[in-house]
Residue frames relative to the residue before (quaternion, step in Angstrom):
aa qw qx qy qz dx dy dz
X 1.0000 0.0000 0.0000 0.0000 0.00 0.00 0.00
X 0.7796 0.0187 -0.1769 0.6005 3.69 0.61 -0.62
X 0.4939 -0.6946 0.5230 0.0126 2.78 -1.81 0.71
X 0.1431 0.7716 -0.5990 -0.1593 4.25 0.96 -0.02
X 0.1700 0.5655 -0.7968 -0.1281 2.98 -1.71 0.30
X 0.4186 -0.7001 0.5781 -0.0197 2.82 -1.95 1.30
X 0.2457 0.7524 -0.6024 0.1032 3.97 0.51 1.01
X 0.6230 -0.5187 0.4540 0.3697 3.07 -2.13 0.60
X 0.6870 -0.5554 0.2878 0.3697 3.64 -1.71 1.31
X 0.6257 0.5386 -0.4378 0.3559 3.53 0.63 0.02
X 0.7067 0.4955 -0.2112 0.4586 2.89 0.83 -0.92
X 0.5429 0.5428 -0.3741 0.5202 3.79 1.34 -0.52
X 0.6843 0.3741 -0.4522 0.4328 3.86 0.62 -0.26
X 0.4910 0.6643 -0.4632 0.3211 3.33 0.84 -1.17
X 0.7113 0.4296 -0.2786 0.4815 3.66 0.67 -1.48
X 0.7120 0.2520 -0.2900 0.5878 3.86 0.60 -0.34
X 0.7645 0.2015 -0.3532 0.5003 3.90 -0.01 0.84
X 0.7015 0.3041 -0.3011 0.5699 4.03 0.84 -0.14
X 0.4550 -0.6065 0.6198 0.2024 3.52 -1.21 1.62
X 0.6956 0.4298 -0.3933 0.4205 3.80 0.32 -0.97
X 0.5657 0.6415 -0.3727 0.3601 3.65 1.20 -0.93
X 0.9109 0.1010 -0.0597 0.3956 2.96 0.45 -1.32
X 0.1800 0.5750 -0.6121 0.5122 3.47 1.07 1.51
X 0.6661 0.6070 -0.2338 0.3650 3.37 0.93 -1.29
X 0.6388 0.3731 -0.2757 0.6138 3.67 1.46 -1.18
X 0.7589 0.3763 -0.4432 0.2932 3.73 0.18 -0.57
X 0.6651 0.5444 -0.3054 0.4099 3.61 1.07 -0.02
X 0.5003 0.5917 -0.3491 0.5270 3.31 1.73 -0.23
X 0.6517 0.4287 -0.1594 0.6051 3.38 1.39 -0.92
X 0.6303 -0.6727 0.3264 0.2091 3.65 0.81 0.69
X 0.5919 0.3672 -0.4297 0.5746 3.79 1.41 1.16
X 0.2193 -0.7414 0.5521 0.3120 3.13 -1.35 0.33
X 0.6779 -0.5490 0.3277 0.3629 4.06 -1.31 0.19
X 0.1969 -0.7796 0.5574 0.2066 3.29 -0.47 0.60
X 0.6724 -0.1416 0.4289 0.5864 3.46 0.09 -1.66
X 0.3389 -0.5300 0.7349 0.2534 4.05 -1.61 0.46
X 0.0403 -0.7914 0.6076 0.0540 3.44 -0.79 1.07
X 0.9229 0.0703 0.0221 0.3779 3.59 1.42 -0.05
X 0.0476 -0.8675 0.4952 -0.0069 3.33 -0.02 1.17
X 0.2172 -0.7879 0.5593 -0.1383 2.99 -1.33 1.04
X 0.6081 -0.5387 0.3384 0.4750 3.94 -1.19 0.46
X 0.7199 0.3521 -0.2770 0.5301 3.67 1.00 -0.81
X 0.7589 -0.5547 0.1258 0.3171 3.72 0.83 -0.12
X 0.6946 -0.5356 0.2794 0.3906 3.59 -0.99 0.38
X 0.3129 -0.7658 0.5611 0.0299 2.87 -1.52 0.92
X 0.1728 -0.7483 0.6316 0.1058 4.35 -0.47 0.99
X 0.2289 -0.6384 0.6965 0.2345 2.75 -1.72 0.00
X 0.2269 -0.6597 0.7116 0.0833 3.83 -0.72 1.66
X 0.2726 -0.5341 0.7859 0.1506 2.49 -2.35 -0.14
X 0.3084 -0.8409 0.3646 0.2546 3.55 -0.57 0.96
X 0.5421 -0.6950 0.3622 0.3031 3.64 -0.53 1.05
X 0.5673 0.4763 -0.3020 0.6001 3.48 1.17 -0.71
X 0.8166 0.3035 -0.2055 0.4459 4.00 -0.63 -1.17
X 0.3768 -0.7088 0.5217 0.2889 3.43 0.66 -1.59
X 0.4854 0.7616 -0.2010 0.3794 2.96 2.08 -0.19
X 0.1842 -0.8589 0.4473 0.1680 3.49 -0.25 0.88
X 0.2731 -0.7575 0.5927 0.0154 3.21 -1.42 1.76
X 0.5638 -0.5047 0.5910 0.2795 3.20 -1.86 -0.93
X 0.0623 -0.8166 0.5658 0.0957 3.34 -0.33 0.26
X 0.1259 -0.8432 0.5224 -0.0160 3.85 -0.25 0.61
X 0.0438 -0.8653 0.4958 -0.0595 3.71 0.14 1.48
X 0.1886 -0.7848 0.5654 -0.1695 2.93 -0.83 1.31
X 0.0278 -0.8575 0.5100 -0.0617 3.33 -0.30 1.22
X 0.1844 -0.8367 0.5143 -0.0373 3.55 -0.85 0.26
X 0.3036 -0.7808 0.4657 0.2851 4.08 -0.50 1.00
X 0.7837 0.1922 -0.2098 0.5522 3.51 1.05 -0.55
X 0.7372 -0.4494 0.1660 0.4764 4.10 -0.78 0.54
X 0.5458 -0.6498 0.5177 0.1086 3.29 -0.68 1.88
X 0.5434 0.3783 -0.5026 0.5559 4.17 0.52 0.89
X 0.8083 0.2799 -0.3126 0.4129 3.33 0.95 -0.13
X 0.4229 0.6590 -0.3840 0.4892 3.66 1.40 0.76
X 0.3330 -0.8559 0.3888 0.0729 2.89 -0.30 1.97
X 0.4558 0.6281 -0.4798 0.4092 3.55 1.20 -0.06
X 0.7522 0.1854 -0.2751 0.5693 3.68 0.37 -1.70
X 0.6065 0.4889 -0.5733 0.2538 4.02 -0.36 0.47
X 0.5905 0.5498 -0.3143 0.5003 3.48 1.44 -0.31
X 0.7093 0.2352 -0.2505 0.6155 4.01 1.06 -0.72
X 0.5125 0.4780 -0.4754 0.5318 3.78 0.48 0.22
X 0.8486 0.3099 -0.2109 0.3732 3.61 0.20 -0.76
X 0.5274 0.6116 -0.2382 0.5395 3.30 1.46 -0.43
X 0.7594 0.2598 -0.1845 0.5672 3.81 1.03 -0.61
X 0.5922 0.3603 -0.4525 0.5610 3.28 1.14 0.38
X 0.6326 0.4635 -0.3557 0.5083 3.54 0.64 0.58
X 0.6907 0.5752 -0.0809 0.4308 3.15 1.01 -0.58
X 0.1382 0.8794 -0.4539 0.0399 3.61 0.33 0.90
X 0.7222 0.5721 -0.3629 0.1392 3.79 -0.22 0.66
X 0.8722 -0.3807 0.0746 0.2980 3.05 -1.48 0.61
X 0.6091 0.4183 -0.1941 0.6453 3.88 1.85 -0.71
X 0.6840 0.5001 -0.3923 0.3579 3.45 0.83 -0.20
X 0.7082 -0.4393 0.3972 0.3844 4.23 -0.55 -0.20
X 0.3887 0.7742 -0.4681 -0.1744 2.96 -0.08 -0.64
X 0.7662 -0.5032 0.3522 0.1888 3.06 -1.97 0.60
X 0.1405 -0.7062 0.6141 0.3231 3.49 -0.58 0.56
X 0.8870 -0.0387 0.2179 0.4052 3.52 0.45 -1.83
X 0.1727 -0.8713 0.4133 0.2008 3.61 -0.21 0.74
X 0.0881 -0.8885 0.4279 0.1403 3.93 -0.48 0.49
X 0.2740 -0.8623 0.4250 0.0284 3.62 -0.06 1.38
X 0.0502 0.7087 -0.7035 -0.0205 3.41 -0.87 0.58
X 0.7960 -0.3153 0.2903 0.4274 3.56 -1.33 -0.10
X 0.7805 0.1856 -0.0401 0.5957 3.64 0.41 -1.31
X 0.8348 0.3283 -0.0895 0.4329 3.88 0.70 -0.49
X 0.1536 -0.7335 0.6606 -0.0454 3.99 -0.65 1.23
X 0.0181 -0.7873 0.6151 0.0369 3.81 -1.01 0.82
X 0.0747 -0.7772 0.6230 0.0467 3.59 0.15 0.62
X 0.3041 -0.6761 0.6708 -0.0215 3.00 -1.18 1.74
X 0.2642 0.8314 -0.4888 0.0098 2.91 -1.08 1.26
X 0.8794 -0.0465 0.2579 0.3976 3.48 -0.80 -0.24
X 0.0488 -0.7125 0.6980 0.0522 4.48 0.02 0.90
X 0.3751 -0.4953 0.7778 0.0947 2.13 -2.36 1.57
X 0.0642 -0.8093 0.5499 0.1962 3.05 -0.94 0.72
X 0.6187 0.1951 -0.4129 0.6393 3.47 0.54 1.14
X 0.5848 -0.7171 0.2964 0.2366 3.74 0.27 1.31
X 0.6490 -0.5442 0.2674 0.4595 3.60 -0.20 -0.83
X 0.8065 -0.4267 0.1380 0.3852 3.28 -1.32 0.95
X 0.5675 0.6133 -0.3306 0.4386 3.47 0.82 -1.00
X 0.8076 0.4527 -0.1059 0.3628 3.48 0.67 -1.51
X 0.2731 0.7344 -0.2898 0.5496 3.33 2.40 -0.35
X 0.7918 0.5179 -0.1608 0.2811 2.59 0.05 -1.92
X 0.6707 0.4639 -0.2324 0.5301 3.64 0.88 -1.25
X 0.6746 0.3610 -0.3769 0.5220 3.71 0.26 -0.77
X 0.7481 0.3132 -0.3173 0.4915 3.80 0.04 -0.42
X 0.5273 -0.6871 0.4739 0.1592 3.84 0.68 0.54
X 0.7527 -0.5164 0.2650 0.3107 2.84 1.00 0.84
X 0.6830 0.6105 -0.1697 0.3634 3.13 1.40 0.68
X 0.0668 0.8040 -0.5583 0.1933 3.68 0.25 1.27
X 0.2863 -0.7210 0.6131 0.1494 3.28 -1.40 0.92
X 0.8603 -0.0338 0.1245 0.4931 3.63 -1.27 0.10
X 0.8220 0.4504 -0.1047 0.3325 2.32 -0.86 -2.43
X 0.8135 0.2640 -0.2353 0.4617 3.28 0.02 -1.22
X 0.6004 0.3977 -0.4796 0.5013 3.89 0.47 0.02
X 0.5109 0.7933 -0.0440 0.3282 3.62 0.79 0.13
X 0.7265 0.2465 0.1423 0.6254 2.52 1.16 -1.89
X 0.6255 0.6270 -0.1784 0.4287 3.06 1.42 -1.23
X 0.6809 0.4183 -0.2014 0.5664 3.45 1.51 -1.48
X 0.5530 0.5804 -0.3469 0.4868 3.78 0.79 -0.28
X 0.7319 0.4391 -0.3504 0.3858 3.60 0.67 -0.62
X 0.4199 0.7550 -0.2611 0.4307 3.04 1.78 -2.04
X 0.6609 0.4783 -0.2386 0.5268 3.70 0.38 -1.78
X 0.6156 0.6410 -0.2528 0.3824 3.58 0.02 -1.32
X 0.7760 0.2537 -0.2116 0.5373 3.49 0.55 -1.57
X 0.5866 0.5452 -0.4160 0.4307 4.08 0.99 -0.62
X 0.4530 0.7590 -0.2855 0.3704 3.53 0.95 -0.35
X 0.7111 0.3742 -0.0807 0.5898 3.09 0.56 -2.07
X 0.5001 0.5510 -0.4762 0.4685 4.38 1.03 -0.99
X 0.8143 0.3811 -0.2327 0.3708 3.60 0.15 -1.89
X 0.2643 0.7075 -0.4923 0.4327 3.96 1.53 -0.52
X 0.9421 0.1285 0.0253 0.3087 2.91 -0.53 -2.03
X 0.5384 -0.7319 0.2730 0.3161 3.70 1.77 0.98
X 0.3692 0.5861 -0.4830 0.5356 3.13 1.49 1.28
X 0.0988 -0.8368 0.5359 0.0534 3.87 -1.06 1.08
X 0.5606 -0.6057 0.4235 0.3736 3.48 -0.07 1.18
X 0.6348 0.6947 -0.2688 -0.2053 3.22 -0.28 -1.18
X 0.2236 0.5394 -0.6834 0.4382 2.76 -0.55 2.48
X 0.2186 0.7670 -0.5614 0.2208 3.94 0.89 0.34
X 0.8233 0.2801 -0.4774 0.1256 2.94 -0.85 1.35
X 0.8463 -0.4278 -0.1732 0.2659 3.29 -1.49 1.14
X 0.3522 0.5449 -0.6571 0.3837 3.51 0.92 0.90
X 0.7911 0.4096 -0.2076 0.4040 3.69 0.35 -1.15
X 0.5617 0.3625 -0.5187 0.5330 3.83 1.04 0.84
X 0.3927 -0.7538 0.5219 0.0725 3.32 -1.32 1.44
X 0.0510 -0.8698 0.4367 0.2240 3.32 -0.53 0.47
X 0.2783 -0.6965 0.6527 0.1069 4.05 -0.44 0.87
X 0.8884 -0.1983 0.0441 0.4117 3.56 0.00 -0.40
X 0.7885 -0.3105 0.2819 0.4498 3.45 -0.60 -1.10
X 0.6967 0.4282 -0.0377 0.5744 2.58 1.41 -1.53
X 0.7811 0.4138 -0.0444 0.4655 3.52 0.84 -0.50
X 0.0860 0.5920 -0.7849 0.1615 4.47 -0.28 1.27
X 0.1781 -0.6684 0.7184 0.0737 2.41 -2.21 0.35
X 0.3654 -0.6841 0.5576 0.2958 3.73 -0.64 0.37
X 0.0366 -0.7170 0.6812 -0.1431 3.80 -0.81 1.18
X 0.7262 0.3843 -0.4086 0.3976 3.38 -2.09 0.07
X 0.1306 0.7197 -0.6544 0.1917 4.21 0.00 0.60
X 0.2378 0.6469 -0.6483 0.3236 4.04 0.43 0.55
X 0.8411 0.2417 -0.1288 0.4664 3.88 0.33 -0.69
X 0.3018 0.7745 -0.4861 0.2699 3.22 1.28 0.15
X 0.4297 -0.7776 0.4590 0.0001 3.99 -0.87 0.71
X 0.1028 0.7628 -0.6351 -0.0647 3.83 0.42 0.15
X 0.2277 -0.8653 0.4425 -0.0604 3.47 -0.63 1.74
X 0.6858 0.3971 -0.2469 0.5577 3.42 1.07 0.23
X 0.5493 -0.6012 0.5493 0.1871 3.69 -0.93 0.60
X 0.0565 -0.8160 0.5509 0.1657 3.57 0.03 0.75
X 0.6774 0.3125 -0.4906 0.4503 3.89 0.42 0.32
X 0.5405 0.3878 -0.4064 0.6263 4.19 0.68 0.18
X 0.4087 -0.5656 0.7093 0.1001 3.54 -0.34 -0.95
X 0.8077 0.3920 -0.3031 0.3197 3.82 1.05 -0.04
X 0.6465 -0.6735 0.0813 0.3490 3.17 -0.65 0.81
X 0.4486 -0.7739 0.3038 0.3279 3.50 -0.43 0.56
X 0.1942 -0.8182 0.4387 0.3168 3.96 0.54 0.03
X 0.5054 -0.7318 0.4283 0.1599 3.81 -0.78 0.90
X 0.1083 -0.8438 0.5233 0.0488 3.67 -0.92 1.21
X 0.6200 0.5251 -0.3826 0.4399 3.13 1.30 0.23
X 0.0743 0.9226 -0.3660 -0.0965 3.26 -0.70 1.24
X 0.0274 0.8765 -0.4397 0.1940 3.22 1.22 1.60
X 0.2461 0.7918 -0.5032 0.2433 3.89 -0.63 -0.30
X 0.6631 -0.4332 0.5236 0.3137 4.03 -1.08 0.20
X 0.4860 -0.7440 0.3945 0.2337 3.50 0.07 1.22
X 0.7180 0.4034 -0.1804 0.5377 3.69 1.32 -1.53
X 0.6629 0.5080 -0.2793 0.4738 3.84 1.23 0.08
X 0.6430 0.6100 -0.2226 0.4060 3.67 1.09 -0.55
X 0.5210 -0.6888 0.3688 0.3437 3.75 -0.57 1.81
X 0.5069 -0.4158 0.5290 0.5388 3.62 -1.41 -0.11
X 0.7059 0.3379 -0.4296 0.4505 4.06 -0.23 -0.31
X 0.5278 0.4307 -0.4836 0.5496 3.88 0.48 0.16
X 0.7580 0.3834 -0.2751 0.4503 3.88 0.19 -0.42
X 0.5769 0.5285 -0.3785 0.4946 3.81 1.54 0.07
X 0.4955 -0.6848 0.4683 0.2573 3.32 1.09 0.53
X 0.6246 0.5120 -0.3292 0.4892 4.22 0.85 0.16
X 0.6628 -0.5258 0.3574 0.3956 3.73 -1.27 0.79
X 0.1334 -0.8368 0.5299 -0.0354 3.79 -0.45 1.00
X 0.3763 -0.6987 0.5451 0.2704 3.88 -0.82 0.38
X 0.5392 -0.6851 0.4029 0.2784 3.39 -0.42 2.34
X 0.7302 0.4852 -0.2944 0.3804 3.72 0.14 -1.51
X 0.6537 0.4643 -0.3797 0.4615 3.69 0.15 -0.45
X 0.6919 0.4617 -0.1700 0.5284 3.47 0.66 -0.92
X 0.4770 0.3917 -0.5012 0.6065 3.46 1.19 0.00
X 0.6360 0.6017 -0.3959 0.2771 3.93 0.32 -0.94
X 0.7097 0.4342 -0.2898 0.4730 3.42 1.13 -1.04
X 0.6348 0.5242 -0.4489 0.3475 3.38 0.87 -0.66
X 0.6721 0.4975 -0.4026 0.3723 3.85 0.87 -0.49
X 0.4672 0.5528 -0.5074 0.4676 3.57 1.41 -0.27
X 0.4432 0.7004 -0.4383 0.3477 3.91 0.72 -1.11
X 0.7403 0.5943 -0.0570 0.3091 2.22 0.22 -2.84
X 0.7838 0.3432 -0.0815 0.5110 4.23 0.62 -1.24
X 0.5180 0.5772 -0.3784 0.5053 3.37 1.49 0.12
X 0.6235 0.6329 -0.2344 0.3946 3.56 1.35 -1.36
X 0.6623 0.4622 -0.2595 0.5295 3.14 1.41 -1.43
X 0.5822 0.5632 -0.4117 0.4175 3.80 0.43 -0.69
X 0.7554 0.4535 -0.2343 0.4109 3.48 0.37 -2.06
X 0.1633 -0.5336 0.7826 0.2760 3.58 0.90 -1.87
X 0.6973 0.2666 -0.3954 0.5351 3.88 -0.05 0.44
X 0.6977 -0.4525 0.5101 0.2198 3.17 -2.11 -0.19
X 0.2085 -0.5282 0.6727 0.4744 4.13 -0.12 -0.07
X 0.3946 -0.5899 0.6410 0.2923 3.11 -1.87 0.35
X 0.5129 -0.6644 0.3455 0.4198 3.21 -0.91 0.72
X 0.7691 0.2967 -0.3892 0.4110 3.17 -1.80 0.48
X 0.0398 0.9164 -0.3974 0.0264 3.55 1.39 0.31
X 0.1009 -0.7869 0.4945 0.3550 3.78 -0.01 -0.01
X 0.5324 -0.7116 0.3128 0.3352 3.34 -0.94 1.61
X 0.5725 0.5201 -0.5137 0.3712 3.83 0.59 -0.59
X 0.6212 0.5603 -0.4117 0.3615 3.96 0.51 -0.49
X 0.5815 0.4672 -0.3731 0.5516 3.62 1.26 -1.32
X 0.6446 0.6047 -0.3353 0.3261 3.74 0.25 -1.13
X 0.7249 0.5364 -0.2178 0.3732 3.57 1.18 -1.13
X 0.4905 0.6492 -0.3393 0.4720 2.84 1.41 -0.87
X 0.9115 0.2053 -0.2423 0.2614 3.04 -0.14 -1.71
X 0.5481 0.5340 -0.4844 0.4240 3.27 0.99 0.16
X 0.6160 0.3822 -0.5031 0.4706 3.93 0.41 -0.03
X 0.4464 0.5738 -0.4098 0.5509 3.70 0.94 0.27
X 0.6323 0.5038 -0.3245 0.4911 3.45 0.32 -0.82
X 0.6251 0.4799 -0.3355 0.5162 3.21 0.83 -1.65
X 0.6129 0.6859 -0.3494 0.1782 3.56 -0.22 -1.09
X 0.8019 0.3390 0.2817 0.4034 2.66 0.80 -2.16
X 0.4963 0.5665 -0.4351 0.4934 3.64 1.75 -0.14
X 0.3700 -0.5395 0.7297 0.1992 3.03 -1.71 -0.15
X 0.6736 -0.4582 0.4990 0.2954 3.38 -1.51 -0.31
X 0.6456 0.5590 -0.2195 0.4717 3.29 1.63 -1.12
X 0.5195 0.8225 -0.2309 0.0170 2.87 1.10 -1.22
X 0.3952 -0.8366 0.3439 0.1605 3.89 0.16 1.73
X 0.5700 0.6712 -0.3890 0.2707 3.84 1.35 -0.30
X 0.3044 -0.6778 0.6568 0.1286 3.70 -0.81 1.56
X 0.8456 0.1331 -0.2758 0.4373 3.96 0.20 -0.23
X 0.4411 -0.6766 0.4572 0.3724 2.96 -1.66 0.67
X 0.6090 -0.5983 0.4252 0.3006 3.38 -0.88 0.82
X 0.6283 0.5075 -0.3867 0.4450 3.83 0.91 -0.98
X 0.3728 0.5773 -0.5483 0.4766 4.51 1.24 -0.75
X 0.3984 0.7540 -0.4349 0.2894 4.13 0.01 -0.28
X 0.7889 0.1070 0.2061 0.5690 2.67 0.72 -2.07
X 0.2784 0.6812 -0.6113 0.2913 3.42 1.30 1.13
X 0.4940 -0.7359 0.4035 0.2272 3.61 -0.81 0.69
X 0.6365 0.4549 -0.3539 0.5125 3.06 1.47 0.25
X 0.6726 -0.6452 0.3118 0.1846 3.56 -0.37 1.37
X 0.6844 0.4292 -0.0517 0.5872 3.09 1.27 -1.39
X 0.6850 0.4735 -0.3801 0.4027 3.88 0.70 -0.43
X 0.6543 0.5916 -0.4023 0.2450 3.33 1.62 -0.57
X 0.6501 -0.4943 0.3803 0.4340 3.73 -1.20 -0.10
X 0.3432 -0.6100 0.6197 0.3551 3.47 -0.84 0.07
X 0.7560 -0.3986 0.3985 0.3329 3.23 -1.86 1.01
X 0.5231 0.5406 -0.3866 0.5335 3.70 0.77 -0.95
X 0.8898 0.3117 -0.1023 0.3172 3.68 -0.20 -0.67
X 0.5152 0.5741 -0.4642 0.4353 3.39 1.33 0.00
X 0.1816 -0.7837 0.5902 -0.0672 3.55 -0.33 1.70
X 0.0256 0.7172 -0.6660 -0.2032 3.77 -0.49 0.71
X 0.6382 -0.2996 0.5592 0.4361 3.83 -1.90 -0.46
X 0.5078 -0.4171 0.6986 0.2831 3.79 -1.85 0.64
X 0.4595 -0.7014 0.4024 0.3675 3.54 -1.28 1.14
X 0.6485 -0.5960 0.2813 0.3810 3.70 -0.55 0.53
X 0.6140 -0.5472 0.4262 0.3767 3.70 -0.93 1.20
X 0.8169 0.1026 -0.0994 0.5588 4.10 0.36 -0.79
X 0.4790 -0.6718 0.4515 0.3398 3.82 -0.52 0.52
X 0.1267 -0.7029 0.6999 -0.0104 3.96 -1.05 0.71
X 0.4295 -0.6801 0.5843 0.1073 3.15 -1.11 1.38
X 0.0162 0.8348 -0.5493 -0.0329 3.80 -1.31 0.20
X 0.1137 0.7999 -0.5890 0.0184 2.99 -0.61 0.63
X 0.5160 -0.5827 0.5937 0.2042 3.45 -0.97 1.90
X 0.5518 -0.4762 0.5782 0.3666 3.41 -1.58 0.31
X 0.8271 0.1384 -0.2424 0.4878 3.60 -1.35 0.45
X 0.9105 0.2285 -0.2889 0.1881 3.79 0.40 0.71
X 0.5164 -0.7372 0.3115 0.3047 3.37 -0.43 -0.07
X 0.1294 -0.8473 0.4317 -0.2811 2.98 -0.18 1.60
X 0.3509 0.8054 -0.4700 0.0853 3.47 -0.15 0.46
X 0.4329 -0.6124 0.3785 0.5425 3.62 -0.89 -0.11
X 0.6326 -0.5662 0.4115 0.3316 3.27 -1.84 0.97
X 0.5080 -0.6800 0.4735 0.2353 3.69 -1.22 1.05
């Protein structure tokens, strides 16, 4: 799983400021470059190909000014996915460490994330896949809140998509371990970073806040995006997210229809009214597809 390598400080930048360099470090280390498919505040992301299998991965660089074991971003998504073992989550193949720099090899989307879906298809998801997709999403937050780890950064840059049938939840840099494992009590969160259009009203009061709830609102966010095909604007007022999804609901129930919660409690601004992760219950995707379209967007089902 990990890999140290231990080069001299010149030569560690070269690999984080020379392309030829570091083509040079990821093939010494057994991948070859594909393409940088993503950059980010905590860093860029490649797509390799593995010299051994031929199999094509991610690579997720991560750099750092003072020694990168002590860089709380990659110890929180390094440690969180090595803890972390299911089927909606990412997972890690292999991590490679140098003094200032950690690449965590993982797992290709091969239709990138949701966000990026979203643009090429114009804004355009049917049911099923807003559905399925939000059922899995749930699925993997589950197994986070399970093991008293809170994502928070949920939303649709960090859900992968592999197929139709198949997202994953990626990016754990801000991830939160919220309980005290010798007490058992809960730990209350001071970081309040996150996607501006995804972040709870008590994440935006600037005051310790309880990680797991605030995961809750972000998936209302998160199932609003899919509905709208837009962003909430930030500072959103919750009764608007809430409306939505319930005329969705409307849309799209049946008669049969097995959901005990309403889905719109998500995005109840009180922290405490929301559902736990345990209880977010969606509907089975419907037997004949049904178009929707929310007021003010453009929605349709995918061709």
């Amino acid at each position: 799983m990990f890999n140290l390598n231990v080069p001299s400080g010149q030569q560690e930048m070269d690999y984080i400021t020379n392309p030829k360099k570091w083509s040079t470090f990821l093939s010494s280390n057994g991948y070859q470059k594909i393409t940088c498919i993503g950059h980010g505040s905590f860093g860029d992301v490649y797509a390799v190909s593995s010299l051994d299998s031929g199999v094509d991965l991610a690579v997720k660089r991560m750099v750092s000014r003072n020694n990168i074991t002590e860089d709380n971003t990659w110890l929180a998504e390094s440690q969180a996915l090595l803890k972390l073992d299911h089927e909606n989550i990412v997972q890690l193949k292999e991590i490679l460490i140098t003094p200032k720099m950690a690449c965590l090899v993982l797992e290709l989307a091969p239709y990138g994330n949701l966000e990026l879906l979203t643009e090429r298809l114009d804004k355009r998801f049917d049911v099923s896949f807003v559905i399925t997709a939000f059922q899995q999403t749930v699925s993997a937050v589950k197994c986070c809140h399970d093991n008293d780890i809170a994502h928070c950064d949920i939303n649709p840059s960090n859900i992968l998509v592999f197929s139709h049938h198949l997202v994953k939840l990626a990016d754990f840099g801000l991830s939160f371990r919220c309980r005290d494992v010798s007490s058992g009590k809960e730990i209350l969160c001071t970081d309040y970073l996150g996607h501006d259009s995804y972040i709870a009203p008590e994440v935006i009061k600037r005051q310790p806040f309880s990680a797991k709830p605030a995961d809750i609102w972000s998936l209302g966010c998160l199932l609003f995006f899919m509905i709208a095909g837009k962003h909430p604007a930030k500072n959103t007022n919750s009764n608007e997210l809430r409306a939505c999804i319930n005329e969705w609901m409307l849309a799209i129930s049946t008669s049969d229809d097995s959901s005990k919660v309403s889905l719109s409690y998500l995005c109840h601004t009180d922290p405490e009214l929301r559902p736990l992760i345990s209880e977010v219950i969606l509907m089975q995707p419907p037997r004949s597809e049904k178009s929707f379209r929310p007021r003010g967007s453009s929605i349709s089902k995918t061709e």
